[in-house]
LUMMAR-854733 format. One record per residue (C-alpha): x, y, z; residue number from 1. Coordinates in steps of 0.1 Angstrom, whole numbers. Example, Ala and Ser with C-alpha at 12.3 -4.5 7.8 and 13.67 -1.06 7.14 Angstrom:
BEGIN
123/-45/78/1;
137/-11/71/2;
END
This chain:
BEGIN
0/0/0/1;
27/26/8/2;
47/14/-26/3;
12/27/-42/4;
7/57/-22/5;
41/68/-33/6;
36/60/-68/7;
4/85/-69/8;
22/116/-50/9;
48/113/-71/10;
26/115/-102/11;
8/145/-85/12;
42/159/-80/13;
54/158/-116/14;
19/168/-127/15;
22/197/-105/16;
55/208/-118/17;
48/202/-150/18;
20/226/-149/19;
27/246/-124/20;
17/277/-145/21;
-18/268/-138/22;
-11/275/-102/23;
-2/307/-111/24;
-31/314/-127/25;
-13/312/-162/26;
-27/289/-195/27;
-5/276/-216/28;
-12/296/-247/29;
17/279/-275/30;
16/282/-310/31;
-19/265/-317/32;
-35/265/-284/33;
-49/301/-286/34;
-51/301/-328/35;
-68/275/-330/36;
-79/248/-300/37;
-92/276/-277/38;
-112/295/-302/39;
-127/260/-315/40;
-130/253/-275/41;
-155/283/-272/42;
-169/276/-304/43;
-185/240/-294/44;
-189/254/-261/45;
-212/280/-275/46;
-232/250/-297/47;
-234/225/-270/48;
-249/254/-243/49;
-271/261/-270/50;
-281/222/-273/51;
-269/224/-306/52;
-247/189/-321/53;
-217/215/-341/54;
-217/194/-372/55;
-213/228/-391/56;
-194/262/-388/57;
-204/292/-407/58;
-180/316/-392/59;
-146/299/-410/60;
-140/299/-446/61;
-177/301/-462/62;
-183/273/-438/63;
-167/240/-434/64;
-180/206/-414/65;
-164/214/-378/66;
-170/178/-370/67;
-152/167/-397/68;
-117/187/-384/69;
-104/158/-369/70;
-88/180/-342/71;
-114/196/-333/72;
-125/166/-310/73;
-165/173/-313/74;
-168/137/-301/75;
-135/133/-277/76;
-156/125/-243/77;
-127/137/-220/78;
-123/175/-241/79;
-165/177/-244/80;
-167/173/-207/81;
-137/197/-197/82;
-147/223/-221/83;
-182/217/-204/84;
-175/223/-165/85;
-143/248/-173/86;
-149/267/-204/87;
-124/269/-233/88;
-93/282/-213/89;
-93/263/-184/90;
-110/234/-198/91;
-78/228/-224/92;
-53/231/-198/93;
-72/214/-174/94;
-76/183/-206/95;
-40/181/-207/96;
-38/179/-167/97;
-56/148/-176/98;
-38/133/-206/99;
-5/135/-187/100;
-17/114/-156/101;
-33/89/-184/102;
3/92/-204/103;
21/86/-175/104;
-4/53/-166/105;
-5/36/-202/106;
36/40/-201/107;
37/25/-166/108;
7/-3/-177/109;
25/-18/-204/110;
64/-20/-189/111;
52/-37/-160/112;
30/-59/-184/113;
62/-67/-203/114;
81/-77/-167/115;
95/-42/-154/116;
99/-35/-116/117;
75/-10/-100/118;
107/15/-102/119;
117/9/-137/120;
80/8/-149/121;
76/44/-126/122;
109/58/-151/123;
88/43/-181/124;
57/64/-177/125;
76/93/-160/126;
99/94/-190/127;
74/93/-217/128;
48/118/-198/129;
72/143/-184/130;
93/147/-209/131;
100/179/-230/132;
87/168/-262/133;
52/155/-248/134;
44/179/-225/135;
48/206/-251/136;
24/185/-270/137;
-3/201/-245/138;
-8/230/-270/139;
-18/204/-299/140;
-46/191/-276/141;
-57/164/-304/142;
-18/152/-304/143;
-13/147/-269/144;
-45/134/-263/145;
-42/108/-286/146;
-5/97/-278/147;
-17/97/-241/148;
-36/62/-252/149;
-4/47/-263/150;
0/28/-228/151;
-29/14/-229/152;
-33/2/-262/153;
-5/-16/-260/154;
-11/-33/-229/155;
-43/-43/-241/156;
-31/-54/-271/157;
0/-78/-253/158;
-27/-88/-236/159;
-45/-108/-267/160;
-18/-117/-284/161;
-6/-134/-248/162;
-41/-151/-241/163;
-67/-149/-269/164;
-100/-137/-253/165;
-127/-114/-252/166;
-125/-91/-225/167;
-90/-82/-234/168;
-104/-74/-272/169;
-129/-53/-261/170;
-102/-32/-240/171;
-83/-27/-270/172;
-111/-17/-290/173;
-120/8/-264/174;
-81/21/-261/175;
-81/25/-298/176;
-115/40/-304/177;
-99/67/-276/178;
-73/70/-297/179;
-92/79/-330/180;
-115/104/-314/181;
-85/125/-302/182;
-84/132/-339/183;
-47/124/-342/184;
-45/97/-370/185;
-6/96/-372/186;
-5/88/-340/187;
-34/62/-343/188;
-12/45/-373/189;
24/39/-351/190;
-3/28/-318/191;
-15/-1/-349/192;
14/-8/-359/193;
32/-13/-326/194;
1/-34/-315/195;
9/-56/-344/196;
42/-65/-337/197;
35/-83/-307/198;
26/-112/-328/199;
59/-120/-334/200;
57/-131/-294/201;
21/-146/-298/202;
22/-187/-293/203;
-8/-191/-312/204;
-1/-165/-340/205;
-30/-174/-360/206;
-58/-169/-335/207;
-40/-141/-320/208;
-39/-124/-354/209;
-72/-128/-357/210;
-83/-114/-328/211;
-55/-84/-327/212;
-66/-75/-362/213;
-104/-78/-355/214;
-100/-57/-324/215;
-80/-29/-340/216;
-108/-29/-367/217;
-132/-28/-340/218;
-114/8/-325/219;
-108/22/-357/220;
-147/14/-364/221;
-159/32/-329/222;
-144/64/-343/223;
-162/58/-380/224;
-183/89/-368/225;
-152/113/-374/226;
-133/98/-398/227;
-156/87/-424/228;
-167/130/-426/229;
-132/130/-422/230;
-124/112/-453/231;
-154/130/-469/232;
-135/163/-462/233;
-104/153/-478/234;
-117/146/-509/235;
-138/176/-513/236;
-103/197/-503/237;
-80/186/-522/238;
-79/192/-556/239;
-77/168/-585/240;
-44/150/-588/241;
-27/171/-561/242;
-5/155/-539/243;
-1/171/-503/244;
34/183/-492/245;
36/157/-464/246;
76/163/-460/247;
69/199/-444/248;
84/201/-409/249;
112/168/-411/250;
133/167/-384/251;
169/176/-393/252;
196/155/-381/253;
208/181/-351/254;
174/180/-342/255;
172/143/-339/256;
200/148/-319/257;
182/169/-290/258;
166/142/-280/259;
195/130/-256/260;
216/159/-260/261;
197/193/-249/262;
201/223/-269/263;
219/204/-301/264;
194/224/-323/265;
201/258/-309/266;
203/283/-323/267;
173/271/-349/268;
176/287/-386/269;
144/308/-398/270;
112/299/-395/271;
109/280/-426/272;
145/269/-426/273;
152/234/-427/274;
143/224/-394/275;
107/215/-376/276;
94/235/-357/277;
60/222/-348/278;
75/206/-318/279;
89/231/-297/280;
115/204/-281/281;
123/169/-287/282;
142/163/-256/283;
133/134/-238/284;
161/129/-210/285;
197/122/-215/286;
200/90/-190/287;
162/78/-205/288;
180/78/-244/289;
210/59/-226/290;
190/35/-210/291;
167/30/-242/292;
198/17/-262/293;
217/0/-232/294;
185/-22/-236/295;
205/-37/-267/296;
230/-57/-244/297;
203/-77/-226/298;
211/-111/-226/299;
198/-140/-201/300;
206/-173/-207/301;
196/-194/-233/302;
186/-157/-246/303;
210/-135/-270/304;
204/-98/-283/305;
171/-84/-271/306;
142/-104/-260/307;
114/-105/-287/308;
87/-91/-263/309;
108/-61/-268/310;
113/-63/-302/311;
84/-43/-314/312;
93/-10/-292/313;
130/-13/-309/314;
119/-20/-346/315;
93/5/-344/316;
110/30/-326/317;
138/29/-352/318;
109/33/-379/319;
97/60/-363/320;
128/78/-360/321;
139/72/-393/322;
103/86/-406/323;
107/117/-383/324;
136/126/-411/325;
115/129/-436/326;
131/150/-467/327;
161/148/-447/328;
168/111/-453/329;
166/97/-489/330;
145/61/-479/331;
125/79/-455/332;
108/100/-485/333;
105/69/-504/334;
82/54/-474/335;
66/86/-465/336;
53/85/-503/337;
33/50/-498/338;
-3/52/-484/339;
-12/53/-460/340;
19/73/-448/341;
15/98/-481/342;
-21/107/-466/343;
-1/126/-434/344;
18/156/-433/345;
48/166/-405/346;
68/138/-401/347;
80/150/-372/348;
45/136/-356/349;
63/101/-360/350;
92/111/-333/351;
64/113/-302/352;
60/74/-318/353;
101/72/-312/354;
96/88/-275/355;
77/63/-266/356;
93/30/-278/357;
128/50/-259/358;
109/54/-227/359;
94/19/-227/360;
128/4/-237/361;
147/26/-207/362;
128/6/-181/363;
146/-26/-194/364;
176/-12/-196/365;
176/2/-159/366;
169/-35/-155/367;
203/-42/-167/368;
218/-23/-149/369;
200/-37/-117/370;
218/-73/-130/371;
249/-57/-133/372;
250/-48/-97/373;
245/-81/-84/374;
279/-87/-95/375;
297/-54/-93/376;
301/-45/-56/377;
298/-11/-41/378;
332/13/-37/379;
332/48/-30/380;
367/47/-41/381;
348/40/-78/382;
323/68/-70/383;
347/93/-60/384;
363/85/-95/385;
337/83/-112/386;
326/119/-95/387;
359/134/-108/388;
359/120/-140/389;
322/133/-151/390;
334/169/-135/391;
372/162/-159/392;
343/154/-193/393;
321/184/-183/394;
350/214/-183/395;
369/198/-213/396;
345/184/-231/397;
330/216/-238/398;
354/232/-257/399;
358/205/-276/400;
327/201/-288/401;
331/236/-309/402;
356/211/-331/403;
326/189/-340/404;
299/197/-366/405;
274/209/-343/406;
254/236/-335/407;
265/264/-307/408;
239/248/-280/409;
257/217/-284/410;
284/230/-265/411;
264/236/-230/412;
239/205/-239/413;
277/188/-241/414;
281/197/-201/415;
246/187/-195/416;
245/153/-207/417;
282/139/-193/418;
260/157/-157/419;
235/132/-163/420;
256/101/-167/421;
280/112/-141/422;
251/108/-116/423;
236/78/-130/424;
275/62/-124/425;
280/80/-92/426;
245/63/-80/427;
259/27/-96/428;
290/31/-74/429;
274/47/-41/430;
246/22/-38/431;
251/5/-1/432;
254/-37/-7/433;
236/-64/3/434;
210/-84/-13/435;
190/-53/-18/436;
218/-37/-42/437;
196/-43/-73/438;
166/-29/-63/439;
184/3/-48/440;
205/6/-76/441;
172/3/-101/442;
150/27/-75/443;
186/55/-76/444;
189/55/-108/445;
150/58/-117/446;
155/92/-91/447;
183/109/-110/448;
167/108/-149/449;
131/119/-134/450;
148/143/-116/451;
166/154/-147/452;
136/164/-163/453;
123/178/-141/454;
157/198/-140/455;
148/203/-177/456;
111/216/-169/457;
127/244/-147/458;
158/256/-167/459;
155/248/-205/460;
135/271/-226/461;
97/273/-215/462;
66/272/-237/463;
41/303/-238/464;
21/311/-208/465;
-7/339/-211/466;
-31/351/-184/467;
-66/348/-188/468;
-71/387/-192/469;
-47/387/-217/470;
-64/354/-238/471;
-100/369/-232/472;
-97/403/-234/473;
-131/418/-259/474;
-114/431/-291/475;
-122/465/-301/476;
-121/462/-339/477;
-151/436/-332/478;
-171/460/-319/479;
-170/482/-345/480;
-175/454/-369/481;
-209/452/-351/482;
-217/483/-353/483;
-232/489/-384/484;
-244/461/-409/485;
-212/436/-413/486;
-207/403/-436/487;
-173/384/-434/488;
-141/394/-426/489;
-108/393/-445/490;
-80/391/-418/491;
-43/387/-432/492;
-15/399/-406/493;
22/387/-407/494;
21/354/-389/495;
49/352/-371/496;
41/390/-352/497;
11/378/-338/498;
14/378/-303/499;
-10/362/-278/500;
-21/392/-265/501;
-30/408/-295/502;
-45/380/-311/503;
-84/382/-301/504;
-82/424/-306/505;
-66/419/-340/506;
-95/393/-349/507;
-63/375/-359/508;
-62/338/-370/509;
-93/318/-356/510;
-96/342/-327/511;
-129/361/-344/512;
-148/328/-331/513;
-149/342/-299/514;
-166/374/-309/515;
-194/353/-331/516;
-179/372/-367/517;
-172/353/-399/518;
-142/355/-419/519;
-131/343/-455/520;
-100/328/-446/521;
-93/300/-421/522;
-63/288/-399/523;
-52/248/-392/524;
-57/217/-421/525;
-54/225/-453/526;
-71/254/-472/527;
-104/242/-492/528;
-87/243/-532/529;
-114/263/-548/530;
-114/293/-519/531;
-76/291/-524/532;
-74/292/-563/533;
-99/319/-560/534;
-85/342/-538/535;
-49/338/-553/536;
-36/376/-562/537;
-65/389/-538/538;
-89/401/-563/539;
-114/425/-555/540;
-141/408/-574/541;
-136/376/-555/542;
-141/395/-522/543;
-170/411/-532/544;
-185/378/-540/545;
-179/364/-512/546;
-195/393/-491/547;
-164/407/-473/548;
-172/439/-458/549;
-145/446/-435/550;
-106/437/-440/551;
-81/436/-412/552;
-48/449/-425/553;
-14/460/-415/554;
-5/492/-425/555;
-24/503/-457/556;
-59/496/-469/557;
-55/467/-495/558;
-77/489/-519/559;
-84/524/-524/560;
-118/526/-523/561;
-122/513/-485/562;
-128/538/-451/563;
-105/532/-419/564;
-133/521/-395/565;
-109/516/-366/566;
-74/513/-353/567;
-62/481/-337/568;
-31/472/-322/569;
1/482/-335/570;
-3/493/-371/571;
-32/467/-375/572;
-59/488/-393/573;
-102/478/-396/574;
-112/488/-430/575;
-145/489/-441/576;
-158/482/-479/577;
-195/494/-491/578;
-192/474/-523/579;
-198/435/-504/580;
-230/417/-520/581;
-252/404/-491/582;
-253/368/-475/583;
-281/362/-501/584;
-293/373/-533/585;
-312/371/-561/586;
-302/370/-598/587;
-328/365/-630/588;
-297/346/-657/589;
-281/316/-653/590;
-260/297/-676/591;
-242/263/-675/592;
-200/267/-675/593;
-175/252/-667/594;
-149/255/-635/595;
-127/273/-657/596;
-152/299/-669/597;
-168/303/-631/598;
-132/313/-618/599;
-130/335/-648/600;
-162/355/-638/601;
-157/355/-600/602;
-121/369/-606/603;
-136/392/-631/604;
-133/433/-623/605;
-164/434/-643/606;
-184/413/-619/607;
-211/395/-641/608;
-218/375/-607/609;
-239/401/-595/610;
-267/396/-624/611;
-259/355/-639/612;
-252/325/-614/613;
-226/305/-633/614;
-236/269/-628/615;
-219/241/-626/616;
-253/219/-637/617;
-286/230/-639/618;
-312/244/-659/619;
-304/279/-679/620;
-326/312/-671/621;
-325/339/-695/622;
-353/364/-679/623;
-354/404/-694/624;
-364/419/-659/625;
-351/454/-649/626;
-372/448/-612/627;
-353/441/-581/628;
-357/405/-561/629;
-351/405/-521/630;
-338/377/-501/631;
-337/381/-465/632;
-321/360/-439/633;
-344/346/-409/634;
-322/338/-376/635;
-301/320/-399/636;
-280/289/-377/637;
-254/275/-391/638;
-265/237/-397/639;
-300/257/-405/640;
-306/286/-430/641;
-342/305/-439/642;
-344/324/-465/643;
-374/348/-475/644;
-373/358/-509/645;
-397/380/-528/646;
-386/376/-566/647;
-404/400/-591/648;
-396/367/-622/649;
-379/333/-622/650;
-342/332/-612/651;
-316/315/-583/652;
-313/324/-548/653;
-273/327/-542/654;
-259/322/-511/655;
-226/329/-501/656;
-214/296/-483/657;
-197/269/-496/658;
-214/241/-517/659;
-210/209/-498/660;
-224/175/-498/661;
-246/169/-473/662;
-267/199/-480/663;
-301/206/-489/664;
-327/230/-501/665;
-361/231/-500/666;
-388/261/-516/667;
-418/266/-496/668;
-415/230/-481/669;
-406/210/-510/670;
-373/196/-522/671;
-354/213/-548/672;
-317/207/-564/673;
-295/225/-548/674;
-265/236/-573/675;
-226/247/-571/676;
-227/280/-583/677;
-198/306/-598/678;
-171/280/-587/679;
-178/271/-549/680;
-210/290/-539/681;
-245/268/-532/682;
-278/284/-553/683;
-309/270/-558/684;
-339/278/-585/685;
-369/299/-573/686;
-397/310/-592/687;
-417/339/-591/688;
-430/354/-558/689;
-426/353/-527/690;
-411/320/-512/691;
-393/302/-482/692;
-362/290/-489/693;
-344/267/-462/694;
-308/249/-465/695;
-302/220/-440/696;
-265/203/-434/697;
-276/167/-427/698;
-249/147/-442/699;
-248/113/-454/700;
-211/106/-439/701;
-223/116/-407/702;
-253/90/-410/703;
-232/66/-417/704;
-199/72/-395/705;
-230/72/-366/706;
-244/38/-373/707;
-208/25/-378/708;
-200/34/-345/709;
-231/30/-325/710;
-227/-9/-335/711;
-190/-11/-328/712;
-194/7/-298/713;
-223/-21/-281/714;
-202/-50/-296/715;
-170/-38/-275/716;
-188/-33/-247/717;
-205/-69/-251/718;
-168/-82/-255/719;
-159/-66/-223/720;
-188/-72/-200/721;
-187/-109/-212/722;
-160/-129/-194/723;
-139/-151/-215/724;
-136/-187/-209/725;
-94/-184/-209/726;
-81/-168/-177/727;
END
């Protein structure tokens, strides 16, 4: 009982240090935790207090399926109920909280599962938790939430390919369909992959192949809700026969140094040098790394080389490395170019694989080192050497290393690593005898690489930290967005200026979710490719079509024609533009063209959208009518839009929003075809008079993806609460 007691206050300790902002009163606010996970935070928050399932946003890019954004995690239990009882701040801080303790557990799970002490299990989880590169994971919520699982997926999946049965199926399925709601499919892919290799352990391969494969389906199927709109949305984004640029943000090979050695990657090039930078570190402790590869000289007898239960955590974790290279590392593209790999961008993602295989292998090798001292017996003569020798590396060491090709922080990372394993030798050597040695020695050296992150926690670089006045602060160009009649927003500022505190005045990135406002641009995934192609060059046109009445600027208005509404921060600038076409209108000419000839006329300075719908298919209208048509908007939602028209002669109500399966239109309450019009816009055919119009987003994928995982959902839960007939 005490053993356990210790092991949960030391969690709480490292949790608390970890995140000791939070007793501050700080949030971590990184890269993308206030551009995009906090906005999207307040976003569902808003839906879900309004009863409301967020299938659909208005308010980003013409509209877009927010379900569908893997990341978004619509359907991630843990972020709906933390969002719920904290609100968006708190509640994403508070979710990683969470994900570190359940990080921390799956790590600790599956090392004692493989045969690790309670001390060298304690350094597995601790190491892959509380490292560097996880914890500054936290700011990619779906990420870290996902790789959190890793533990106990793993465990779960040893455990069927151990003993074939039910109950430990069911617990896999559940682990994985965890996994695949955090909305991190990378991650999901290594967890698989991992999971397989325990076959080659399995005595009864076939059945335990069987049931390993059958249960992984079985996960992937209980998140079928996100990714088959998931898969929807990919196909609708990307354009014909374009390959994504997966290799953006490979880890160079100083960076893959960092790992063990902190600060070999300091000083970083520019921003879009040829280093990552979408993990802010990659260390994971000196003495952890060391321990990983001493792992390599287990031997028992009978035994040579490493012991196949281990083998898939050093296979994989070499895979993962090697894939973390990406363009850096000639057969690593080649890989990275096979689906499903080629469907993922940042390879980097595949090193927080790597993390993990090093922190499960470091538990075994801290077991080695256990063995060794049943034979090797304590000296403080040794110690003392040792002592004087790691202080002798550290001073000369150091100048050394400016002889080696390596970066200036290599030279003080140099003095922190010989540190590390100094201790870990002084430990080895101090260690009183007796038949308790090993455990000692195992429980000692454990100590010194959990307290050498935590070392790294306090003195290596820290992530960003923002009070909640400074996240939440009203913006003033919002409120004068409001205060007159508004349609989207076109907000373009210099992306690597934006500061946190700014952010929500400036209406910068996804921050304008917070103030209820629509923009035309968007921020995280890819952009759709028929807003990009469209608003390549910035035409006026375009924005006009798209009903942009305001344009957030640095510096001078983007055309000449637009008022200065407001002054932001800085030089950021609220223009305002009287030329925007409505939300919805009404023109009397259509005619079928192609893609090609819809661009044309929405890029066009003449404008011919505001009087013909260019359609993609439909029927042709050709009506002389000099009258004007009205179309008004009636508390439009955004899974929901009524439309009151009054049209003086047959033509198609326009609206602004993108065209995207799943929707529907009906006129005065019966079904009509709803058709892409001028390139990416929806519009549907009305006759004369005056009519209700009402779009619905009820999508098919949805549907589907529901039923999917509704069904694999009871049939775990059937496999769990039924007890297998193997023990």
């Amino acid at each position: 009982m005490s053993r356990r007691w210790a092991l949960w206050l030391s969690l709480a300790g490292a949790l608390a240090l970890v995140h000791r902002h939070l007793l501050r009163g700080e949030l971590l606010a990184g890269r993308d935790g206030f551009r995009i996970f906090m906005p999207e935070a307040a976003y569902l928050a808003e839906r879900l207090s309004a009863f409301e399932l967020p299938l659909w946003t208005s308010s980003v890019r013409l509209g877009q399926p927010f379900a569908a954004t893997l990341y978004s995690q619509v359907f991630y239990p843990p972020h709906l109920l933390c969002v719920i009882a904290f609100g968006p701040g708190w509640g994403v801080n508070l979710q990683a909280v969470l994900h570190g303790a359940v990080a921390a557990g799956g790590a600790y799970l599956i090392a004692r599962r493989l045969g690790a002490r309670p001390a060298s299990a304690a350094l597995a989880g601790g190491g892959f938790a509380f490292s560097l590169l996880l914890t500054r994971l936290a700011e990619y919520q779906n990420l870290f939430a996902a790789a959190s699982w890793s533990g106990f997926v793993l465990a779960a999946a040893l455990a069927v390919a151990r003993a074939p049965g039910r109950r430990s199926a069911g617990w896999l399925a559940l682990a994985l369909g965890a996994s695949v709601l955090s909305g991190s499919p990378e991650t999901t892919l290594w967890q698989v992959l991992l999971a397989m290799g325990f076959l080659v352990a399995a005595r009864r391969r076939v059945r335990a192949g069987l049931l390993l494969g059958g249960s992984l389906l079985l996960g992937s199927a209980i998140g079928a809700l996100v990714l088959i709109p998931g898969a929807e949305l990919v196909l609708q984004w990307r354009a014909p026969s374009a390959l994504p640029d997966q290799l953006e943000w490979s880890v160079s090979f100083h960076q893959l140094l960092s790992m063990a050695w902190p600060l070999a990657d300091h000083p970083r090039e520019g921003y879009w040098g040829k280093d990552q930078w979408f993990l802010t570190s990659l260390f994971i402790g000196s003495l952890c790394s060391v321990l990983a590869i001493l792992t390599l000289t287990l031997s028992r007898k009978r035994e040579r080389g490493v012991p196949r239960k281990l083998l898939p955590f050093l296979i994989g974790g070499l895979l993962f490395l090697a894939l973390s290279l990406g363009e850096n590392f000639a057969p690593s593209r080649w890989l990275l170019a096979l689906p499903p790999l080629s469907l993922f961008r940042y390879p980097v993602k595949y090193a927080v694989g790597a993390a993990f295989c090093a922190s499960v292998l470091s538990a075994f090798g801290l077991e080695r080192i256990a063995a060794w001292a049943r034979s090797v017996r304590p000296s403080p003569r040794r110690a003392a050497i040792a002592l004087a020798s790691t202080v002798a590396l550290a001073m000369a060491g150091v100048p050394l290393v400016r002889w080696l090709p390596l970066r200036a922080g290599a030279q003080s990372g140099f003095f922190w690593f010989s540190l590390a394993l100094g201790a870990a030798a002084v430990a080895f050597f101090a260690v009183p005898g007796g038949i308790r040695r090993p455990a000692r020695v195992r429980l000692a050296i454990a100590a010194a690489a959990l307290i050498e992150l935590g070392l790294a926690h306090l003195l290596l670089p820290s992530a960003g930290y923002a009070t909640t006045e400074e996240l939440f602060a009203p913006s003033r160009l919002a409120e004068a967005v409001r205060a007159g009649p508004h349609g989207r927003l076109s907000v373009q500022l210099p992306d690597a200026e934006v500061r946190v505190a700014d952010s929500r005045q400036d209406l910068v990135l996804l921050r304008h979710l917070e103030e209820g406002l629509r923009t035309v641009e968007g921020y995280g995934g890819r952009e759709p490719y028929r807003l990009d192609v469209l608003l390549e060059g910035r035409p006026r046109a375009a924005y006009d079509l798209l009903g942009v009445s305001h344009f957030v600027r640095e510096g001078a208005a983007p055309f000449p024609d637009l008022a200065l509404a407001r002054e932001g921060m800085r030089e950021v600038r609220l223009y305002r533009s009287d030329t925007a076409l409505p939300r919805a209108f009404v023109v009397h000419r259509s005619v079928v063209s192609s893609d090609a000839e819809a661009l044309s006329a929405a890029r066009s300075a003449e404008q011919p959208f505001r009087k013909t719908a260019f359609l993609a298919d439909g029927e042709p209208i050709d009506v002389e009518s000099d009258c004007t048509s009205t179309a008004a908007l009636v508390e439009p939602r955004p899974e929901h839009l009524e439309v009151e028209v009054d049209a003086c002669a047959r033509g198609y109500l326009v609206v602004t929003d993108q065209h995207y399966p799943g929707w529907t239109a009906t006129v005065d309450g019966e079904e009509a075809p709803l058709q892409r019009a001028d390139y990416l816009l929806r519009a549907v055919e009305v006759p004369k008079g005056k009519h209700q119009v009402v779009m619905r987003y009820r999508p098919a994928s949805f549907a589907m993806g529901l039923s999917v995982s509704a069904v694999a959902l009871g049939v775990a839960m059937v496999l769990l609460l039924r007890r297998s007939r193997r023990t």
